[in-house]
N, C-alpha and C positions, 0 to 999 in steps of 0.2 A: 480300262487299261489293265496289263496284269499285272500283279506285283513279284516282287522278287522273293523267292522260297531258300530260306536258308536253316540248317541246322541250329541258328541262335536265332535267340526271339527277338523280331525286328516289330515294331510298329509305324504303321503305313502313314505316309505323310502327306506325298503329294502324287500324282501320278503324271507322264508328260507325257507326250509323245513326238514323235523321229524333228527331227532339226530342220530348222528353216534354210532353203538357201533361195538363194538362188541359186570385127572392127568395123565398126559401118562399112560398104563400099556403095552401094548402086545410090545414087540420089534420088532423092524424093520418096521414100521406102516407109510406108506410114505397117509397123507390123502389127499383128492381129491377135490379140488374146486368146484363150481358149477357152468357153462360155462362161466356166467354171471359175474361171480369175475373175475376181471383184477389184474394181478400178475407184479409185479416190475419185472426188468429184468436180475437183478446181485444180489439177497441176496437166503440165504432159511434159514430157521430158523429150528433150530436142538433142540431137546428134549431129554438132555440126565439123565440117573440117576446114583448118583455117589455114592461114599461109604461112608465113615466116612472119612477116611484117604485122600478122594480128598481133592485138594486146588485152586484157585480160579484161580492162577496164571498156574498150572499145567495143567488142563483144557484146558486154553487156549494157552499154546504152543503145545497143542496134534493136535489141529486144526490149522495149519498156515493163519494168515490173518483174524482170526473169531473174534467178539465181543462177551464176557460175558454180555447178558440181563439179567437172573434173577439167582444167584446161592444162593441155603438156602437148608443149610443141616436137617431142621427139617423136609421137605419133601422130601428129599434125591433127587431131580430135579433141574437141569440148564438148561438152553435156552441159546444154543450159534446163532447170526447171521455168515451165512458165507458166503463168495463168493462164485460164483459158476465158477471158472474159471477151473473145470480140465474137461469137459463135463458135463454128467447128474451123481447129487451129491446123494448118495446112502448110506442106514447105513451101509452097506458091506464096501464103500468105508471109510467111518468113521473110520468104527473101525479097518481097518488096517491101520488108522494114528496114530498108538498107544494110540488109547482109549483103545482098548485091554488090552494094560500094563498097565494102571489104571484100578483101582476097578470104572470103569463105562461104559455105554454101551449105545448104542443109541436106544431111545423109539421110534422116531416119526422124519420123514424131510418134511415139506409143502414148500410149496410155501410162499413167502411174498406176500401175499393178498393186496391189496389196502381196506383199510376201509371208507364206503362211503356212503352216504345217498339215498336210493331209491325216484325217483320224482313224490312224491305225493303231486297232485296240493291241497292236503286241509290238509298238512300237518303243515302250519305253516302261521298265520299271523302276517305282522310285521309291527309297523305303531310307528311314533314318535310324542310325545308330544309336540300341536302344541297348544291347547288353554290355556297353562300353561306356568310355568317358564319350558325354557330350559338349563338356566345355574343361578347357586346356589352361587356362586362367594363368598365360605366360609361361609355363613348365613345359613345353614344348620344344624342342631342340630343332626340330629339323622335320617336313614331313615327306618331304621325296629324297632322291641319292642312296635309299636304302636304311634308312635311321625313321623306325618310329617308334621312340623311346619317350619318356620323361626326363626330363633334364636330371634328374637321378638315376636315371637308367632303366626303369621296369617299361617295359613295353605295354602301351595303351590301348592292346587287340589284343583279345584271346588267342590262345593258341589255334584254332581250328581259322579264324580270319584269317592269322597272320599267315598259316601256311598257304591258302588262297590267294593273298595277294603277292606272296613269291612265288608261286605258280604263274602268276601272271606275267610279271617280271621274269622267271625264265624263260617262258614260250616265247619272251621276246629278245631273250639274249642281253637284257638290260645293263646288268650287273659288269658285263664284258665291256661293252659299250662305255661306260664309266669309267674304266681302267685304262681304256683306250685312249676316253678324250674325259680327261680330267676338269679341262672348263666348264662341262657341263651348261655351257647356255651363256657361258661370261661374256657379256658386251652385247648381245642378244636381244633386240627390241622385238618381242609379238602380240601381234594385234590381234587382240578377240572382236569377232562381231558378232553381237548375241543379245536375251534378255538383259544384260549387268554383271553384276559381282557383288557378293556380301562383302563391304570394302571392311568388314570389321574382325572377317575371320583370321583365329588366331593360325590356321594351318597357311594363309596366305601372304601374310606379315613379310615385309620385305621383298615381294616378291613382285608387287603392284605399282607401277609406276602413274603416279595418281598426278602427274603435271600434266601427262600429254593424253589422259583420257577427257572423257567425254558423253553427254548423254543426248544423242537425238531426238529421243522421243521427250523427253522434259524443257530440253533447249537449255542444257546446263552442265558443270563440269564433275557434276557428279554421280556417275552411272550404276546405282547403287542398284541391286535388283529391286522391284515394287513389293510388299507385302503382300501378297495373297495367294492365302496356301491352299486355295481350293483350286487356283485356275492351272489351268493344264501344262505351261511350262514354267512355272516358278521354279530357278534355282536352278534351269537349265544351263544359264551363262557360269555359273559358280560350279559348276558339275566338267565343265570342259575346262576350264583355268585346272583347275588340281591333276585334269590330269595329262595336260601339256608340262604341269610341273614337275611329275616324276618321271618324266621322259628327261628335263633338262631344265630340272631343281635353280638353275643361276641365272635362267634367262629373266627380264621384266617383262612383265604382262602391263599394253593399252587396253584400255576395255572402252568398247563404243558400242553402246545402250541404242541398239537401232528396232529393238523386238520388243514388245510390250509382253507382259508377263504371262497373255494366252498364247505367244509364238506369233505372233501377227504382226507385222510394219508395214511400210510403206519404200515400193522399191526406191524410190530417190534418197530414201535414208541410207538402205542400204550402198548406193552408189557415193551419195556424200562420206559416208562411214569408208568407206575405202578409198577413197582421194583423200581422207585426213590419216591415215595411220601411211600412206604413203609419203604427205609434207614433213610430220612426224618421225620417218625413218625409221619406221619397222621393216623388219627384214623377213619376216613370215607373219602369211595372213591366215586365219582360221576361220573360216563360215561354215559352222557346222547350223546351215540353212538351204531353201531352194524352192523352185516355185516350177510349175509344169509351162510358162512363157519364155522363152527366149527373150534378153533387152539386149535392143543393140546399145542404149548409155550404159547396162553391165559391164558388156565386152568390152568397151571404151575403156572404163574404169580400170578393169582388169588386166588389160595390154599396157594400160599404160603403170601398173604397177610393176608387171613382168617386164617391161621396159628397163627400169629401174632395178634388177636384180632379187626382186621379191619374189619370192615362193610363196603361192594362196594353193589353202587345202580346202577342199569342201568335201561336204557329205552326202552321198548320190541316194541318196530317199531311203524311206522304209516302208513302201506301200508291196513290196515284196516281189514285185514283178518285174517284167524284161524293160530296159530301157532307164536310162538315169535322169534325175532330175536335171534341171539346168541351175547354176553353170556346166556342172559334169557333163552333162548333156553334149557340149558342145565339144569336147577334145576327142583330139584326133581328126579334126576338119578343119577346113580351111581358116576358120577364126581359130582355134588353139591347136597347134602340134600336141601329140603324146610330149614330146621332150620342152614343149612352153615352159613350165613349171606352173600350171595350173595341174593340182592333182587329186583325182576322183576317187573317195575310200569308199570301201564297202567294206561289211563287217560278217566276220566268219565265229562258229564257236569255238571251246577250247579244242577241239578234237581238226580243226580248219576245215570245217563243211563249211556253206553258205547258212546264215542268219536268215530264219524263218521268214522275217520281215525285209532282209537287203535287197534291194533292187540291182540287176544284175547286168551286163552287156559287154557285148565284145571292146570295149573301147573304157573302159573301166583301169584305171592307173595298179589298184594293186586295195588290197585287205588289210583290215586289222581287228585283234580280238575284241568285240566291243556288245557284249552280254555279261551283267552283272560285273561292270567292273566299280570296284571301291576308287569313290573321290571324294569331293567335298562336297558340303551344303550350306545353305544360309541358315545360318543361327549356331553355327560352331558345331558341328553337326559332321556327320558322314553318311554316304548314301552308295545303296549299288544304282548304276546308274547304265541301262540297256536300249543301242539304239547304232546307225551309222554318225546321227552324232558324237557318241563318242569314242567310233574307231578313229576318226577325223585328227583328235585333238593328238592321238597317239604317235600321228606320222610326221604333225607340227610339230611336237616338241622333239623327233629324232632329224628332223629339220634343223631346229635350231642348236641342238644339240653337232651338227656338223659343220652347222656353220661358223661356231663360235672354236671351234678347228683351223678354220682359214678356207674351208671348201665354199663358196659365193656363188660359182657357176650355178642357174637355172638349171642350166639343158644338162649341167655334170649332176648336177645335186637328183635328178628327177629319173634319169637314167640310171644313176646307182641305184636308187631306192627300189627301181621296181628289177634291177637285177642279183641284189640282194636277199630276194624273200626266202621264204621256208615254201616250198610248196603245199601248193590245198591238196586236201582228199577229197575232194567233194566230186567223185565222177561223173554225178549232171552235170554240175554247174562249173567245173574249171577254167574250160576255155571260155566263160563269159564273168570270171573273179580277177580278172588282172593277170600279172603276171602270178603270184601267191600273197603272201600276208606277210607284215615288216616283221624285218628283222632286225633290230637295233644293232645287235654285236655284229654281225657280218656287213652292214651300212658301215660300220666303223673300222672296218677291217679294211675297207678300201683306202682308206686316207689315212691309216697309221700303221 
């Protein structure tokens, strides 16, 4: 992986690379992996659609053994996980488990996909702050909204950082943005799905709402990232939290631990993971994740969060070429409109060219700066951190940042955003970058 080159002397910590991510209609729709996806070896995930009169509990005694992932009768679709212990599991064989006798039937049976990061060596640099403070030992005031100071006032970046990361913050109109909509994220529930969160970082303090997270992969309520500083995406989930939070410093962050600390899970985590930050009542989803499979219990999950007035952002790959990962994949067709509020980032440099590494396509929602940008790390720590993972978390947090405004429309919020941007320079690649790259002050400019 390559690291990040900077003027002040950094020492290399970890390296990662690009973010994982990821409505049924025709019945009986068994979809088909791409050779390349590795499938767990005891689940499949079942797509079923139910009536009115289903119930949640009934459902699941029709399938013996299976878990309810996502059940919401406003899209009339459940996702049950099931063993596959009787041979090869079939919607024939489904529904003579008496789905039959319930008003439901079965859309879709895949595979449990492993979700998992393709190894693109220029996917991601990771480097920890070494000619700064590395621990804050409570003397921290504030780390987004524009204050990064010591509770005494001296600022805890050298000058050459510090003008870097308000570079950053200007290309995005931030500062404007903040003036604009002073709640900055107030009342604002978002859900991260990723590796964790260093729940002890002092730059995150207050910012964590540690009731309604969650860790899938430990089976426990404490998503804390794993220690291991060698495997390829440690620190990735704590690298996206900081920097949704200087987008909109006041929102609370859920964190659901669905990626294990080399970028890898298991899709029905991820589908669990987003049926719970929807019970929960987050109001923006961030999967800076994705897998080269289509799921139709994805898109289930998915619509039925958009149903619900939630804005999910995802990260459209870094393997650098034509075409987005899925879920991006899917918008603008018949399962996601452009204006859904599912929305696809790709990442541009400071100058708005296309990122060496972003993967690009006509159907692609809009850019954000997402090469060496300064967030956090575990261990109290900071890191530049290069990837469409983290253009992703840039347009979540100017998400939440308008919605804690009073702007809630989906289809309003999704349609500003991409006709708000700064346009790219990028004369190959324009018309397959979105509409251009966010622009925080003029998103706000619409609603104040």
């Amino acid at each position: 992986m390559k690291k990040a080159s900077h003027p002040i002397s950094y020492m290399a910590l970890a390296v990662l690379a690009m973010a994982m991510t990821a409505c049924g209609g025709t019945p009986a729709v068994t979809p088909s992996p791409e050779a390349s996806q590795p499938t767990t070896q005891t689940l499949k995930l079942v797509t079923v659609r139910i009536g009115a009169g289903v119930t949640e509990g009934a459902l699941k005694a029709s399938v013996p053994g299976s878990e309810v992932l996502v059940f919401d009768h406003a899209t009339s679709r459940a996702v049950l996980s099931v063993p596959e212990t009787r041979g090869t599991l079939q919607a024939a064989s489904l529904n003579s488990l008496s789905l039959g006798a319930l008003d439901a039937g079965v859309l879709a049976v895949e595979p449990n996909v492993v979700v998992s990061a393709p190894d693109d060596v220029q996917a991601m640099g990771m480097t920890t702050w070494a000619g700064g403070a590395t621990t804050w030992a409570g003397g921290m005031t504030t780390w987004a909204g524009g204050a990064l100071t010591w509770a005494g006032g001296a600022s805890f970046l050298d000058a050459s950082t510090m003008a870097d990361v308000q570079a950053y913050w200007n290309r995005l109109e931030l500062s404007r943005a903040h003036t604009l909509m002073p709640e900055k994220g107030t009342g604002i529930k978002v859900a991260v799905i990723d590796t964790g969160v260093d729940l002890a970082h002092p730059l995150l303090q207050n910012s964590l709402d540690t009731t309604l997270d969650w860790d899938f992969v430990g089976n426990d309520d404490s998503p804390a990232e794993e220690t291991a500083l060698d495997s390829g995406k440690y620190g990735h989930g704590t690298a996206t939290v900081g920097i949704i939070l200087q987008m909109a410093p006041n929102t609370k962050i859920q964190m659901y631990r669905a990626l294990k600390p080399d970028g890898s899970g298991s899709m029905d985590k991820v589908v669990a993971a987003v049926n719970k930050a929807v019970a929960n009542g987050a109001r923006v989803i961030n999967m800076s994740l994705g897998t080269t499979s289509d799921s139709s219990a994805l898109n289930t999950a998915i619509a039925a969060a958009l149903a619900k007035g939630i804005v999910v952002v995802n990260s459209v790959g870094n393997a650098g070429t034509e075409g987005l990962l899925y879920p991006s994949r899917k918008l603008d067709s018949a399962s996601f409109a452009a204006t859904s509020g599912l929305i696809g980032v790709g990442s541009v440099t400071k100058d708005l060219k296309r990122s060496s590494f972003s993967q690009y396509a006509l159907n692609m929602s809009l850019t954000a700066p997402g090469e060496q940008v300064l967030t956090t790390y575990p261990g109290s720590k900071l890191m530049r951190a290069t990837g469409t993972s983290f253009a992703a978390p840039a347009v979540t947090g100017a998400v939440a940042l308008a919605m804690s405004a009073g702007v809630t429309n989906v289809s309003t919020l999704s349609t500003g955003l991409r006709t708000s941007v700064t346009p790219n320079q990028d004369v190959t690649f324009n018309s397959k970058l979105g509409t251009g790259t966010l622009n925080v002050g003029s998103f706000a400019d619409l609603y104040r």
